[in-house]
C-alpha positions as CSV (number, residue, x, y, z in Angstrom):
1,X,76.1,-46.5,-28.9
2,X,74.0,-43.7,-26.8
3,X,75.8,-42.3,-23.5
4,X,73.3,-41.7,-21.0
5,X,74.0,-38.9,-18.5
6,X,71.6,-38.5,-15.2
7,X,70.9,-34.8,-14.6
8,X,70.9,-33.5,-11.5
9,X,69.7,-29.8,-10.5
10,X,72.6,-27.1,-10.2
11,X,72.1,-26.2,-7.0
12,X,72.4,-30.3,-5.5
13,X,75.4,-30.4,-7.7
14,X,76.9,-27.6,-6.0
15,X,76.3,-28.6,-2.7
16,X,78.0,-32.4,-3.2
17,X,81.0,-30.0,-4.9
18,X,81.2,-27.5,-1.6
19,X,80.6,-30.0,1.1
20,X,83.3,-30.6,3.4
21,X,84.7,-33.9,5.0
22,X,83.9,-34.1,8.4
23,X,86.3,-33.2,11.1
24,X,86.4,-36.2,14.1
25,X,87.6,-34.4,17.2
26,X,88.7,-35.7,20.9
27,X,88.0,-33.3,23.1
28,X,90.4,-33.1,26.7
29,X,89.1,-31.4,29.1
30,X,85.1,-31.7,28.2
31,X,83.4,-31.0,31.3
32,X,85.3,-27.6,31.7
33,X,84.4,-24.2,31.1
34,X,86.3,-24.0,27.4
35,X,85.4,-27.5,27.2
36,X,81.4,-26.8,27.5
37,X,81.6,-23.6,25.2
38,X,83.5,-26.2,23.0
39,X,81.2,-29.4,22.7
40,X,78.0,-26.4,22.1
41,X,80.0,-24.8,19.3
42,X,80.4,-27.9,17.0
43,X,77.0,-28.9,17.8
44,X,76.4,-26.0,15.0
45,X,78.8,-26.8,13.4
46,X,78.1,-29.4,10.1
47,X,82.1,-30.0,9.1
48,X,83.0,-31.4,12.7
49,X,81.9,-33.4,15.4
50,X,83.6,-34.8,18.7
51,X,83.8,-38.1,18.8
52,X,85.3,-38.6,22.4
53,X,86.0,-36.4,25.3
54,X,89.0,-36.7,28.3
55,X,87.8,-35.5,31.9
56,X,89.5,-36.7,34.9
57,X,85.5,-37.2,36.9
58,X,84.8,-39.4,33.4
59,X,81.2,-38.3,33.7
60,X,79.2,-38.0,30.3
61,X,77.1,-34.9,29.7
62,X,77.3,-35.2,25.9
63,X,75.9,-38.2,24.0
64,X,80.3,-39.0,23.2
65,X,81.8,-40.9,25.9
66,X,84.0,-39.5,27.9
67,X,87.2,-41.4,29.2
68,X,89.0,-40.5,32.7
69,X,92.4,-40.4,31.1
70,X,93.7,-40.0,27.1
71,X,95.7,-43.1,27.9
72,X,91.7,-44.9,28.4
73,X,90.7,-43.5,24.9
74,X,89.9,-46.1,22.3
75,X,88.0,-43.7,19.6
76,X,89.6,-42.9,16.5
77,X,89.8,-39.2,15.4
78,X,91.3,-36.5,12.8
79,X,92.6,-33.9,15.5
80,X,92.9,-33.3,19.3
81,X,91.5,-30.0,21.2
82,X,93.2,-30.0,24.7
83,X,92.0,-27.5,26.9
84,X,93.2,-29.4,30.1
85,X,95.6,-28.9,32.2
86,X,100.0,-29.0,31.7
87,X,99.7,-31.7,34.2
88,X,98.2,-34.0,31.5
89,X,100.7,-32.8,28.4
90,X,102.8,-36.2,28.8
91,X,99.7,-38.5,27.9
92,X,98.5,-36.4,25.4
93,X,102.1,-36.3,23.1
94,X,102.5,-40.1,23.8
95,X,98.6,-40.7,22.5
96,X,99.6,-38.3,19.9
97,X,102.7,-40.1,18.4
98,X,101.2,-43.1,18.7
99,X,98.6,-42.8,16.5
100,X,99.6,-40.1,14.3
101,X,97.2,-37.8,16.0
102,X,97.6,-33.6,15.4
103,X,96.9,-31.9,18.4
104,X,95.8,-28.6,19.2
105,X,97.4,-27.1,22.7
106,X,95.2,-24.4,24.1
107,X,96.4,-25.1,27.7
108,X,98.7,-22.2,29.3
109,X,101.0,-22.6,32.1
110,X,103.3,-24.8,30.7
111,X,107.2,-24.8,31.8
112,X,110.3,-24.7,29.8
113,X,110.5,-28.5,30.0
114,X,107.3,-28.7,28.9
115,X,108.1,-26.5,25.4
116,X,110.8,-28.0,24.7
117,X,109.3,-31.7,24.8
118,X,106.4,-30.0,22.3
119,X,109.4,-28.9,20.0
120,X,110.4,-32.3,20.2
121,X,107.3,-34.0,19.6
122,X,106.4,-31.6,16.5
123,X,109.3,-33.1,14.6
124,X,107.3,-36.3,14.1
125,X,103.7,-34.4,14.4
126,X,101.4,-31.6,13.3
127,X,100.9,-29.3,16.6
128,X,99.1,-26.1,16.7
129,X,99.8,-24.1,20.1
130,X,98.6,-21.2,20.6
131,X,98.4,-18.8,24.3
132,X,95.2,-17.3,22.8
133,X,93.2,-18.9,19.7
134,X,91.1,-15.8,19.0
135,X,91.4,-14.2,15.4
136,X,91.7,-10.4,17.5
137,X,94.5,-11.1,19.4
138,X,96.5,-12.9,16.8
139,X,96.1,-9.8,15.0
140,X,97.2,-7.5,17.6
141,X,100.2,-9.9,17.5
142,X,101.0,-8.3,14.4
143,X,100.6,-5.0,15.0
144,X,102.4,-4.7,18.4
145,X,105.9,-6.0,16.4
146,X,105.3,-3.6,13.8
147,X,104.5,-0.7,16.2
148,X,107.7,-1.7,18.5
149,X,109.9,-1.7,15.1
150,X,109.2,2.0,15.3
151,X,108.5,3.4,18.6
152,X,111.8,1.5,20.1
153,X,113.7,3.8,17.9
154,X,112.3,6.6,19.3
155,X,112.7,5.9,23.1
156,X,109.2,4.9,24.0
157,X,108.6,2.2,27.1
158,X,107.2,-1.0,26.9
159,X,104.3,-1.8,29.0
160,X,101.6,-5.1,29.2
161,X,98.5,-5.3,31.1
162,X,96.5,-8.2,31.6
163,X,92.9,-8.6,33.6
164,X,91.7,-12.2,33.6
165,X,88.5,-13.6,36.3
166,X,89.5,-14.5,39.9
167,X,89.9,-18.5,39.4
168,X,92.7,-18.2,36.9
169,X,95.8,-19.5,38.5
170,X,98.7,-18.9,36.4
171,X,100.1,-15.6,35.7
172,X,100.8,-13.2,33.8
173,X,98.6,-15.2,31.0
174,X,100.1,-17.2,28.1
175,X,98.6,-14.6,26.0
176,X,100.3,-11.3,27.8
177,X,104.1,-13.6,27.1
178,X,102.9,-14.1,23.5
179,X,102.8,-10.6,23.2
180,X,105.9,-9.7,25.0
181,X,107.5,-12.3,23.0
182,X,106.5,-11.3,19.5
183,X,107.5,-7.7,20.8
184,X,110.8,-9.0,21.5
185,X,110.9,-10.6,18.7
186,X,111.0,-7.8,16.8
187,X,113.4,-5.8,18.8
188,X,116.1,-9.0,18.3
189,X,115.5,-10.1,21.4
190,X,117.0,-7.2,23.7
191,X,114.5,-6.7,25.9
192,X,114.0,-8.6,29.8
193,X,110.6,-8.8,31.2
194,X,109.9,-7.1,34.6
195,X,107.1,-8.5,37.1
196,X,107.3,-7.3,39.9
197,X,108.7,-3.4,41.0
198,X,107.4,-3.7,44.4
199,X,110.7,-5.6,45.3
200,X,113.8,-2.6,44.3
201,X,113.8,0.5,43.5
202,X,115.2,1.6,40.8
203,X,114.4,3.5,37.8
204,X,113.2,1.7,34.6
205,X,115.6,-0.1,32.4
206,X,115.3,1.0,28.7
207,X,115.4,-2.1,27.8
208,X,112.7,-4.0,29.4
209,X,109.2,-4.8,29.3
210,X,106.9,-4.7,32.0
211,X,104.3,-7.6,32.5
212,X,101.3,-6.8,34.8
213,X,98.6,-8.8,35.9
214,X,94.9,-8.4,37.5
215,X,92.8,-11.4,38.8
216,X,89.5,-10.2,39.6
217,X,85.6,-11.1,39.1
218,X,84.3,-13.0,35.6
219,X,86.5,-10.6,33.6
220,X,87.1,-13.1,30.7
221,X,90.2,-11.9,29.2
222,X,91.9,-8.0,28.7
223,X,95.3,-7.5,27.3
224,X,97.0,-3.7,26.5
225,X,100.3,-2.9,25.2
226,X,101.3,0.4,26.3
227,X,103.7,2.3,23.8
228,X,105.0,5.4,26.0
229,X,107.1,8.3,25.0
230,X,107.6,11.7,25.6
231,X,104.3,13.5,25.5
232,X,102.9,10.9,24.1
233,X,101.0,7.3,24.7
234,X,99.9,5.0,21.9
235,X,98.0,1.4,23.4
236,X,96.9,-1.6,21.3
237,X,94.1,-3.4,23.6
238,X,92.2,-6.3,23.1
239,X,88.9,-7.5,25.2
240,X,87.2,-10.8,24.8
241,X,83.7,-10.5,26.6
242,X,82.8,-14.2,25.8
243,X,85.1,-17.8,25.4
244,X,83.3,-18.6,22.5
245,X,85.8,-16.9,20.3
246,X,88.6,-18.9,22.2
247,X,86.5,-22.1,21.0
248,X,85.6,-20.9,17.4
249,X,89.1,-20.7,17.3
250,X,90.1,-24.0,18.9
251,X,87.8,-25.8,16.7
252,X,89.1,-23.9,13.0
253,X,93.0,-24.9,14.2
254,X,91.3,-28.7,14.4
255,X,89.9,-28.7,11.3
256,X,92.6,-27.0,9.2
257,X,95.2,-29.2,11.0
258,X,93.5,-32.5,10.6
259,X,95.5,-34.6,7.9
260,X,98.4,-31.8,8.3
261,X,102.4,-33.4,8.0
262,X,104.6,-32.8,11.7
263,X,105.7,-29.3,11.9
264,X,104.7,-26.6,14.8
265,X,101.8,-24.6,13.2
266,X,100.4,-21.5,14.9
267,X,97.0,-19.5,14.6
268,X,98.3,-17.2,11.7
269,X,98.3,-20.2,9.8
270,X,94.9,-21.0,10.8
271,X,94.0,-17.5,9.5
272,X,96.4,-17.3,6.9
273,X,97.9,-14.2,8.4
């Protein structure tokens, strides 16, 4: 008997072989800034596609619906984007556990309370959270422990600057405590963070860190870590002059976590860092 085999050219064959499942996404917080920048980005983008969006005004400006409240949302997906607000964290890990949906938390300004019940909730869930979803500054995360490893032993201060726009609310910025953390981190935890000098005065503690912050005009994001010693400075800065590298992010942590088992992933995952 004679085995027939249909041909097909190479380059179609590759193509099938290459191609990518599409990624369903529900979007929370749409209609905002990071939400906008969002929905545009996976409009060019062929392995993912938001399915559903979450604003509080419910108003559609997208051809997904949009629902007022996770609770309302009815539309199955692989992955959740939340660029809301900590107000809406509760709804968002119920939804999640309840239909074994991985979330991605870009939303700053949460409390202790609030970590600890995403701890919680990632023992039965896949949850990416990240202060700052841009490939730079998880980078820089890097480099700052390995730089404190070494310029801690030889005396030198610890200081973080931060320069966000004028409608930012919380400060200093998720991604100026990441920093300070993974510095800390590396120095086994030794180190207390200092806000405000304005209020005592007293020389600097060696073992401290202080955390600055500027609110002013569309500045988007600006971060420095300033190493100082004796004679000498060494700073690690990082500007962002658009949000679209906050939302290429955002939308890489969805794909790669879609289909993921529970655990707390973070961005160096994402980039395999």
């Amino acid at each position: 008997m004679e085995t027939c085999f249909m041909w097909q050219p190479p380059a179609l064959y590759f193509y099938r072989r290459k191609k990518k499942r599409m990624t369903r996404i529900i979007m929370c917080g749409c209609n905002g800034k990071m939400g906008r920048v969002i929905s545009q980005i996976v409009k060019e983008d062929e392995n993912a596609e938001i399915v559903a969006g979450v604003d509080i005004s419910g108003e559609q400006l997208d051809a997904y619906p949009v629902f007022p409240s996770i609770k309302d949302c009815n539309v199955e997906a692989d992955a959740l984007i939340d660029f809301s607000a900590p107000a809406a964290l509760d709804d968002i890990l119920a939804v999640g556990m309840a239909k074994n949906l991985p979330l991605v938390l870009c939303t700053t300004g949460y409390n202790e309370e609030q970590l600890k019940k995403i701890e919680m909730a990632s023992k039965n869930l896949a949850i990416l959270r990240s202060a700052n979803m841009s490939l730079g500054v998880n980078l820089l995360l890097g480099l700052v422990q390995a730089a404190a490893k070494v310029l801690s032993e030889a005396n030198f201060d610890i200081e973080l600057v931060e320069k966000h726009h004028n409608q930012k609310v919380d400060a200093p910025s998720g991604t100026a405590l990441a920093l300070a953390d993974a510095i800390n981190e590396a120095l086994n935890n030794e180190y207390e963070y200092k806000y405000d000098r304005s209020r005592e005065r007293v020389k600097r503690e060696k073992k401290e860190i202080g955390i600055s912050a500027v609110r002013g005009g569309t500045i988007v994001g600006e971060h420095e870590v300033i190493f100082a010693g004796t004679d000498e400075v060494i700073e690690f800065k990082h500007t962002a002059y658009s949000k679209a590298i906050f939302g290429k992010g955002a939308v890489s942590a969805a794909k790669y976590l879609a289909g993921k088992g529970a655990g707390m992933y973070s961005m160096k995952d994402v980039i395999n860092l």
